[in-house]
mmCIF file as gemmi writes it, N, C-alpha and C atoms, coordinates in Angstrom:
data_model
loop_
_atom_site.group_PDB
_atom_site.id
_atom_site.type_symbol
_atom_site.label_atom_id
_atom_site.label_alt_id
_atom_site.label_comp_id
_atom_site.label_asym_id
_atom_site.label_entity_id
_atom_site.label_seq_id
_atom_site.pdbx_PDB_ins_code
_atom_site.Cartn_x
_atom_site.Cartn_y
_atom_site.Cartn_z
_atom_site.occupancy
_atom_site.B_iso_or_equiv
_atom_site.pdbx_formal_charge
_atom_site.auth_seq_id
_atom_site.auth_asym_id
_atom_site.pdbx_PDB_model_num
ATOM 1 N N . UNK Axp A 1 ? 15.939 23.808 1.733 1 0 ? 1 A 1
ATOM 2 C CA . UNK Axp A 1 ? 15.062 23.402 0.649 1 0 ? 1 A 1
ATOM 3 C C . UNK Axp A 1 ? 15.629 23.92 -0.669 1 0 ? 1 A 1
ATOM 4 N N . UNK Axp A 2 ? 15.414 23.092 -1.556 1 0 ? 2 A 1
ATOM 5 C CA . UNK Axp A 2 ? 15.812 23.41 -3.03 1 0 ? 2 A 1
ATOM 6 C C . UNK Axp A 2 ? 15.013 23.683 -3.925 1 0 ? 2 A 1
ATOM 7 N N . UNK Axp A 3 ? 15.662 24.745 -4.206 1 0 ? 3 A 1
ATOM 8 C CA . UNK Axp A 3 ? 14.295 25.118 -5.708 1 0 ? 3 A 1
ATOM 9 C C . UNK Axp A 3 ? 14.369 24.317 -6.9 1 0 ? 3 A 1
ATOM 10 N N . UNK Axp A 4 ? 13.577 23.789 -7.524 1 0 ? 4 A 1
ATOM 11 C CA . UNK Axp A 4 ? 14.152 23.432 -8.523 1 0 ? 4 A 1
ATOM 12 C C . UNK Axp A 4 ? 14.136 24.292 -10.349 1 0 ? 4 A 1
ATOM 13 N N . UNK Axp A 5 ? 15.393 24.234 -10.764 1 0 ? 5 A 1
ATOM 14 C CA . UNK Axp A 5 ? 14.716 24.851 -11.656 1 0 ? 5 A 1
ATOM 15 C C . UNK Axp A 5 ? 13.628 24.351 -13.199 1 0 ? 5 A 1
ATOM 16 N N . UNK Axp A 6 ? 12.997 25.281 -13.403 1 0 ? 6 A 1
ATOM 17 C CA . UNK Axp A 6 ? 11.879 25.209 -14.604 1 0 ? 6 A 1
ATOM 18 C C . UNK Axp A 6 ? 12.434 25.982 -15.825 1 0 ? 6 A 1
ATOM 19 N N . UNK Axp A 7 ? 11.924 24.908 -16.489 1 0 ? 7 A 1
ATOM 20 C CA . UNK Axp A 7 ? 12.298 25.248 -18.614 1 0 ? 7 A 1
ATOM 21 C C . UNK Axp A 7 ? 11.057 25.533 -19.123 1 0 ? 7 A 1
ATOM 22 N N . UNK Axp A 8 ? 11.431 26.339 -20.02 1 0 ? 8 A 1
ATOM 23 C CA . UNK Axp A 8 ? 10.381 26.661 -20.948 1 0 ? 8 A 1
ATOM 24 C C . UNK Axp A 8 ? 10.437 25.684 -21.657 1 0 ? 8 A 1
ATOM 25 N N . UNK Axp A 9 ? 8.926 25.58 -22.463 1 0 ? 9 A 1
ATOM 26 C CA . UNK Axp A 9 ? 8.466 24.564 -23.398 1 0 ? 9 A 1
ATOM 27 C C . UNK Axp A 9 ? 9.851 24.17 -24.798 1 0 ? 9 A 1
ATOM 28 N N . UNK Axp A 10 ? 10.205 25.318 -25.215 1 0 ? 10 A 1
ATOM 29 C CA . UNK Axp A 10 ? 11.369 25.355 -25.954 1 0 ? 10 A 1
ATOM 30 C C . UNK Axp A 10 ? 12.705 25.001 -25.565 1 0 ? 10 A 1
ATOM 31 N N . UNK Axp A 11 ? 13.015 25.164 -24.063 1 0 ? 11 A 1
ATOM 32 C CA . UNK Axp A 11 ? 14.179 24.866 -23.527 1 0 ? 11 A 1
ATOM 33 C C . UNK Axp A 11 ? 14.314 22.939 -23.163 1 0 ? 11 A 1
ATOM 34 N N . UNK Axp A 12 ? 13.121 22.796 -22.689 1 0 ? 12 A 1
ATOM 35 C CA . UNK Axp A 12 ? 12.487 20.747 -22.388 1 0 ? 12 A 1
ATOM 36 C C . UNK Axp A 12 ? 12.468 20.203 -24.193 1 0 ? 12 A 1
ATOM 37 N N . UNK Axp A 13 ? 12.113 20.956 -25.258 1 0 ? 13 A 1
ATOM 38 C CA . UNK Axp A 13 ? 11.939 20.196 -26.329 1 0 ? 13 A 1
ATOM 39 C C . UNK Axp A 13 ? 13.576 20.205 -26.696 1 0 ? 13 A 1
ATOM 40 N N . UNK Axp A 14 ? 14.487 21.489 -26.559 1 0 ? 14 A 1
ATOM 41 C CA . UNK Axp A 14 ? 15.698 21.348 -27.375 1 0 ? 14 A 1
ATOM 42 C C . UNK Axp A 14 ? 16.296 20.304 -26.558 1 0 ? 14 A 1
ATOM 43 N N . UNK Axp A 15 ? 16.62 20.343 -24.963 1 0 ? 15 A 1
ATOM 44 C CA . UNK Axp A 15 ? 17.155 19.101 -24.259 1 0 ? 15 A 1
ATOM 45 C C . UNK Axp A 15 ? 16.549 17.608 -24.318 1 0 ? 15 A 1
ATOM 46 N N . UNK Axp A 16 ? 15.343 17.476 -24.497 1 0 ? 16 A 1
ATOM 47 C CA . UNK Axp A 16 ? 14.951 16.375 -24.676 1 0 ? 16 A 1
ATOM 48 C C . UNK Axp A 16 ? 14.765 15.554 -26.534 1 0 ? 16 A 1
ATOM 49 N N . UNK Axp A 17 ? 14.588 16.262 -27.071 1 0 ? 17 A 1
ATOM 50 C CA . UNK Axp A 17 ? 14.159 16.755 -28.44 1 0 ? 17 A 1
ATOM 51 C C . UNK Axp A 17 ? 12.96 15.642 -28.28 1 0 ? 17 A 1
ATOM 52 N N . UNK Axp A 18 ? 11.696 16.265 -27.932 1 0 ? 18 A 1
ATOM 53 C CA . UNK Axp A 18 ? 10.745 15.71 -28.239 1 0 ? 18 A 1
ATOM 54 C C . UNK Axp A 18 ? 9.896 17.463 -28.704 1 0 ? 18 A 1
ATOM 55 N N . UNK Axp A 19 ? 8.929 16.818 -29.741 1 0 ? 19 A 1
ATOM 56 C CA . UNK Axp A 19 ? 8.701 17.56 -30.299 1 0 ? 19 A 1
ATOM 57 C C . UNK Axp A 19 ? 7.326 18.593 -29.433 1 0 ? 19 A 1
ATOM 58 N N . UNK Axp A 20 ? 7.208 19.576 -29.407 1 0 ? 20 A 1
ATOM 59 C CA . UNK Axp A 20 ? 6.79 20.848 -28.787 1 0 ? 20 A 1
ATOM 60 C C . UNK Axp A 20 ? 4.933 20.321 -28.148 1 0 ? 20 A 1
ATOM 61 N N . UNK Axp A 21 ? 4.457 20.05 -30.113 1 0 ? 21 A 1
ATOM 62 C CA . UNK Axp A 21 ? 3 19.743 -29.722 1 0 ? 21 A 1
ATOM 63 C C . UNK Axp A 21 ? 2.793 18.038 -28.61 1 0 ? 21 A 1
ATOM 64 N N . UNK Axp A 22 ? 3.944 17.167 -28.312 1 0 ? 22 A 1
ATOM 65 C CA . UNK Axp A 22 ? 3.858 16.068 -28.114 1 0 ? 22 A 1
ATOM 66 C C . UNK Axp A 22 ? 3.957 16.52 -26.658 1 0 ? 22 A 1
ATOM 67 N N . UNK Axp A 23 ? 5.009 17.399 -26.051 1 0 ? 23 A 1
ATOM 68 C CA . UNK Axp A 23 ? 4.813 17.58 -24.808 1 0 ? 23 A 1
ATOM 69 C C . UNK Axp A 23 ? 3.544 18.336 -23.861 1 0 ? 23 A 1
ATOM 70 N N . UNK Axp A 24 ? 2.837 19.059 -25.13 1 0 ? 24 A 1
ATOM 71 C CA . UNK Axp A 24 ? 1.739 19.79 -24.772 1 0 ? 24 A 1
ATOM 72 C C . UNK Axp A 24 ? 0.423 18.969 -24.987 1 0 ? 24 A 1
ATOM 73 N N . UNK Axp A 25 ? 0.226 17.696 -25.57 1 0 ? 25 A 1
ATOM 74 C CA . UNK Axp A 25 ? -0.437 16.998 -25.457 1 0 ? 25 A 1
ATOM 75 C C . UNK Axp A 25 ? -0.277 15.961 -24.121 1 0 ? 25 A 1
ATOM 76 N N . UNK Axp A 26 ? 0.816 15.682 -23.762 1 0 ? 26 A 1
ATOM 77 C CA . UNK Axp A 26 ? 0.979 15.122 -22.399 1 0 ? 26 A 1
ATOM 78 C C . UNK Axp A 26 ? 0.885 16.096 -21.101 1 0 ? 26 A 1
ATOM 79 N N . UNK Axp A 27 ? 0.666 16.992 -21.414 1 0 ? 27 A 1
ATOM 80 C CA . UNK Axp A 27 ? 0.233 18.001 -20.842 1 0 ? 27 A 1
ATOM 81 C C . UNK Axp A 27 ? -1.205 17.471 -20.427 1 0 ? 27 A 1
ATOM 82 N N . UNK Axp A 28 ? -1.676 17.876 -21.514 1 0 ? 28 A 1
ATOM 83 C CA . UNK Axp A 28 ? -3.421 17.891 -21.172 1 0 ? 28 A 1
ATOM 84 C C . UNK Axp A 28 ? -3.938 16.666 -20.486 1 0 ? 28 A 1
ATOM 85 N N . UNK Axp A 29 ? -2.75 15.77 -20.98 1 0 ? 29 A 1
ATOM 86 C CA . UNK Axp A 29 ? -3.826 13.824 -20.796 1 0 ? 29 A 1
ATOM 87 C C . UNK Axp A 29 ? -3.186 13.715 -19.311 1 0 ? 29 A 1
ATOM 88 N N . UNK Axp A 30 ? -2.385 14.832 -18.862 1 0 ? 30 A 1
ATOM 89 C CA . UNK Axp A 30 ? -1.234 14.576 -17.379 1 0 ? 30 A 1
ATOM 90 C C . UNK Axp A 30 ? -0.469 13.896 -17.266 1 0 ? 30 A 1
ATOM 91 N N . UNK Axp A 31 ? 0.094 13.528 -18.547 1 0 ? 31 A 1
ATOM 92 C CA . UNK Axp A 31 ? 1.387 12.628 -18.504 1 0 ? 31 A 1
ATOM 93 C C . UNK Axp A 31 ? 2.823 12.956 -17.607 1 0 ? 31 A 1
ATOM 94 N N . UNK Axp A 32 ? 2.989 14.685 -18.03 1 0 ? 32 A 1
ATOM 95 C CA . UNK Axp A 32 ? 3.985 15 -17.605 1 0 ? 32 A 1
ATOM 96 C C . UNK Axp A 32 ? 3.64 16.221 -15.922 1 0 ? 32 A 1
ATOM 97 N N . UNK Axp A 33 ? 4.501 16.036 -15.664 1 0 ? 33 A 1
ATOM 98 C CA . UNK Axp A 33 ? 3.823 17.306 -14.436 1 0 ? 33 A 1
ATOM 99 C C . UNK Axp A 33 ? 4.849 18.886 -15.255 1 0 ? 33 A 1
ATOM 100 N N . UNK Axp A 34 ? 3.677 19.445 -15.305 1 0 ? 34 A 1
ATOM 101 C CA . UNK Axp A 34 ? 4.053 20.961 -15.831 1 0 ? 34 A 1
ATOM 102 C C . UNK Axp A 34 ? 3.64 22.436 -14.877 1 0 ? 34 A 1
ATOM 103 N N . UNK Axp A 35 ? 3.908 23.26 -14.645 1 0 ? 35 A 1
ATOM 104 C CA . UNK Axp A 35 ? 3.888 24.443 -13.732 1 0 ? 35 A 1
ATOM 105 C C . UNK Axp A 35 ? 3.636 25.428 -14.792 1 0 ? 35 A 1
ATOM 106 N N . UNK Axp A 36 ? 2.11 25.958 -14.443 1 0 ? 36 A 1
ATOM 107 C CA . UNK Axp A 36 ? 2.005 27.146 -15.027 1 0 ? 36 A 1
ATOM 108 C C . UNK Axp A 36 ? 2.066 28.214 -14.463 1 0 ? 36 A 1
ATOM 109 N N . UNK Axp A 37 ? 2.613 29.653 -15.214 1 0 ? 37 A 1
ATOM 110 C CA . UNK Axp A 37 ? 3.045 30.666 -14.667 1 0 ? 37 A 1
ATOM 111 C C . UNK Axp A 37 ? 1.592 31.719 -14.503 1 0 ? 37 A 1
ATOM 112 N N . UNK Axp A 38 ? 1.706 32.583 -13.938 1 0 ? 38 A 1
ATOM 113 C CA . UNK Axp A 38 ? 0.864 33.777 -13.751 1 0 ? 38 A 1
ATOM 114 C C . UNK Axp A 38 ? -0.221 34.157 -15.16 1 0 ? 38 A 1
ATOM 115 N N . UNK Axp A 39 ? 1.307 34.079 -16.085 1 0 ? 39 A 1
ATOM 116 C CA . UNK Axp A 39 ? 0.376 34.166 -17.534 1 0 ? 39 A 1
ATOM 117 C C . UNK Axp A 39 ? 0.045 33.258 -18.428 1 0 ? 39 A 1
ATOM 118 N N . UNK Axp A 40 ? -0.206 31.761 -17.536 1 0 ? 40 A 1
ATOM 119 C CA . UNK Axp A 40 ? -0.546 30.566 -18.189 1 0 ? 40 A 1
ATOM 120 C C . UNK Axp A 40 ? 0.27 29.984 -19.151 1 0 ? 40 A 1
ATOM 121 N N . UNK Axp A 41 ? 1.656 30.495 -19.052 1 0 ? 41 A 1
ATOM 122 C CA . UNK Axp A 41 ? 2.895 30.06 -19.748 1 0 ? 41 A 1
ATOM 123 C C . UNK Axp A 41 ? 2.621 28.486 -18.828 1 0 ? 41 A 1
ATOM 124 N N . UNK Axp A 42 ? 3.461 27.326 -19.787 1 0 ? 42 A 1
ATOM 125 C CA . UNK Axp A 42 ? 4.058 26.149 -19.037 1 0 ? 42 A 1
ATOM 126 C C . UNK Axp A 42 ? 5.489 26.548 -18.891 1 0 ? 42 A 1
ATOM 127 N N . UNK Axp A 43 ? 5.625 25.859 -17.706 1 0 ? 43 A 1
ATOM 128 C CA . UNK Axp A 43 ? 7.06 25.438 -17.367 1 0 ? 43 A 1
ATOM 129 C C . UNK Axp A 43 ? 7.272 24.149 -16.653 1 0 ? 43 A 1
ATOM 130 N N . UNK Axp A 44 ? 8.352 23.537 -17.6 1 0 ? 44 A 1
ATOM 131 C CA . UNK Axp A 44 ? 8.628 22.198 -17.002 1 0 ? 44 A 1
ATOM 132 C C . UNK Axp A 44 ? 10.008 22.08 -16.278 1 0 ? 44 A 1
ATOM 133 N N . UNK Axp A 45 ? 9.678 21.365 -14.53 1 0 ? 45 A 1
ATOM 134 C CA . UNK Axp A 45 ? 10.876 21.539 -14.016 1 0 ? 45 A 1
ATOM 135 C C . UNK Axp A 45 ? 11.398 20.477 -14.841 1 0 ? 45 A 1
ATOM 136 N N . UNK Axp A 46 ? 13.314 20.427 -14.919 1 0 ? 46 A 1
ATOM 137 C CA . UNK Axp A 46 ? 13.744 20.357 -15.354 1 0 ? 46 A 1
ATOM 138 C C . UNK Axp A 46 ? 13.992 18.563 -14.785 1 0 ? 46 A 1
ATOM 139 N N . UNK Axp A 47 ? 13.601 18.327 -13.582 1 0 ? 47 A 1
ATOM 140 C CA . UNK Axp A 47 ? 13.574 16.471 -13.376 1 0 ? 47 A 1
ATOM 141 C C . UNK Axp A 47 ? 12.575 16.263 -14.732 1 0 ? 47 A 1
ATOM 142 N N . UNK Axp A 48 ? 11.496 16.563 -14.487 1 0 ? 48 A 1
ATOM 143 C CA . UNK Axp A 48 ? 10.592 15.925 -15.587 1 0 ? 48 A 1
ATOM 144 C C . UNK Axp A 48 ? 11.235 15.811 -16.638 1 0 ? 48 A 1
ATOM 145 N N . UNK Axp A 49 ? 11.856 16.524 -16.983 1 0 ? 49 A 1
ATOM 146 C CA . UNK Axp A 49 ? 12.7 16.149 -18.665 1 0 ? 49 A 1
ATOM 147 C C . UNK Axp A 49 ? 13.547 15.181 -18.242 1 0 ? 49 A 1
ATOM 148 N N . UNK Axp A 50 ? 14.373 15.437 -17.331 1 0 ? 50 A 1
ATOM 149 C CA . UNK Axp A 50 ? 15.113 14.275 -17.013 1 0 ? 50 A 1
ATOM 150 C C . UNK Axp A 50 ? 14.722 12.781 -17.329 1 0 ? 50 A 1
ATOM 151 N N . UNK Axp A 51 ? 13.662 13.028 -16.225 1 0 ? 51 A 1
ATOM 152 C CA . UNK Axp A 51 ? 12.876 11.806 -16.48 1 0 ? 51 A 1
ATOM 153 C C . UNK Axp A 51 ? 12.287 11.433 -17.847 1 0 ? 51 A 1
ATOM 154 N N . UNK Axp A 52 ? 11.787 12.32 -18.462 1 0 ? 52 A 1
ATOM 155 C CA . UNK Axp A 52 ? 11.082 12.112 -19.945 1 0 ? 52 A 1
ATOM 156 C C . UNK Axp A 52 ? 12.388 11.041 -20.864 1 0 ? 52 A 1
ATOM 157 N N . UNK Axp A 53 ? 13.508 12.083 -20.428 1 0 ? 53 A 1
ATOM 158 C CA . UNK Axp A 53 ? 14.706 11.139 -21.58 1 0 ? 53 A 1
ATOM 159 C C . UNK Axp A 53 ? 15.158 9.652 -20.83 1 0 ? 53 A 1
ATOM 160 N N . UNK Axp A 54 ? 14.631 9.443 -19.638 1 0 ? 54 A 1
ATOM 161 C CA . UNK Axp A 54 ? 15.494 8.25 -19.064 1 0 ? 54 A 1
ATOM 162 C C . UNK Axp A 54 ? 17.337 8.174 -18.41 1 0 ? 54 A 1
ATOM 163 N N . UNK Axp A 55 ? 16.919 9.677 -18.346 1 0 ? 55 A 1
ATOM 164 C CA . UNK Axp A 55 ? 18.353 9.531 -17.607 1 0 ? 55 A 1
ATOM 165 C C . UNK Axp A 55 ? 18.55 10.161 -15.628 1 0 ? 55 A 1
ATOM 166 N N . UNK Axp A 56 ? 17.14 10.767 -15.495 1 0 ? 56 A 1
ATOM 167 C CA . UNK Axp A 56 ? 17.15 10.917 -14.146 1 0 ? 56 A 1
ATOM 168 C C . UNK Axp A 56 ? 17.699 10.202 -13.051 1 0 ? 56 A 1
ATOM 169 N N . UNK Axp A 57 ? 18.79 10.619 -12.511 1 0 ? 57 A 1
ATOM 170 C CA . UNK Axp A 57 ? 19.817 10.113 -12.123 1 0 ? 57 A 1
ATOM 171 C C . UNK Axp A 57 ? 19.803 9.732 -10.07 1 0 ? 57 A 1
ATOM 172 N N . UNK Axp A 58 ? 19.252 8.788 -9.766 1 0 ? 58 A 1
ATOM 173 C CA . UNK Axp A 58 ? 18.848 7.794 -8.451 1 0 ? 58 A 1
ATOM 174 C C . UNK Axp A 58 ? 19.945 8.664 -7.519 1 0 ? 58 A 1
ATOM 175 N N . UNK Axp A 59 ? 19.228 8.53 -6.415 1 0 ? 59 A 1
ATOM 176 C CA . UNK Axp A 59 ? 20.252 9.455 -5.421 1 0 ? 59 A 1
ATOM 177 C C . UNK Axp A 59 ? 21.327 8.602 -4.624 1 0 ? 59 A 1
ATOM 178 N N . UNK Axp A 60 ? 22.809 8.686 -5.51 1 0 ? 60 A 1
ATOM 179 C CA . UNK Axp A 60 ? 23.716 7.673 -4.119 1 0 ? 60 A 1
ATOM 180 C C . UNK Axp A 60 ? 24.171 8.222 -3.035 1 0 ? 60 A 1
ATOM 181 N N . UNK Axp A 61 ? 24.408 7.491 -2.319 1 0 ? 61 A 1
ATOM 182 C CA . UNK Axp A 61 ? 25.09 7.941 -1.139 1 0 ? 61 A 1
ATOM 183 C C . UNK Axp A 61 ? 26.684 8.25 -1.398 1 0 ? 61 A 1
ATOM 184 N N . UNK Axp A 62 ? 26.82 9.413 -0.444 1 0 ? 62 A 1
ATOM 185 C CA . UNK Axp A 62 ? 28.461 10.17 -1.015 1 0 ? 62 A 1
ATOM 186 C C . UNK Axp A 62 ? 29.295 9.302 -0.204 1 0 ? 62 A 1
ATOM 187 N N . UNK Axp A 63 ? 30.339 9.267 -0.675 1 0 ? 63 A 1
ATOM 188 C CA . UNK Axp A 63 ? 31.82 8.271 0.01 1 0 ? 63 A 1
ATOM 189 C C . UNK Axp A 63 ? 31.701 8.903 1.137 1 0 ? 63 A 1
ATOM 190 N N . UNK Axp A 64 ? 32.523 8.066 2.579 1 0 ? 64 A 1
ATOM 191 C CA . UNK Axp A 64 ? 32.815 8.596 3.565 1 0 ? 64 A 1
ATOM 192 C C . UNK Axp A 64 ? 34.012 9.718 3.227 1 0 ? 64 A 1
């Protein structure tokens, strides 16, 4: 099993550049799926950004 890893709110806005309050409003309405921490920090795994920019990348099958 794979972990995946999670960005901070600052780390998803600089890779994606969408702006901070826009991802925290898709937050609330559940646009995006976000993971909160112990101390109610967000963290967004890092597919979701993927996905946010349109480049999440379809799984091929490896050459023989």
């Amino acid at each position: 099993m794979m972990i995946e890893r999670l960005l901070t709110l600052s780390e998803a806005c600089e890779r994606s550049g969408i702006h901070p309050n826009t991802l925290r409003k898709w937050d609330k309405q559940g646009k995006i799926r976000v993971v909160r921490t112990v101390g109610g920090r967000r963290r967004i795994p890092e597919s979701e950004v993927e996905r946010l920019m349109g480049i999440a990348k379809p799984d091929t099958p490896k050459k023989p």
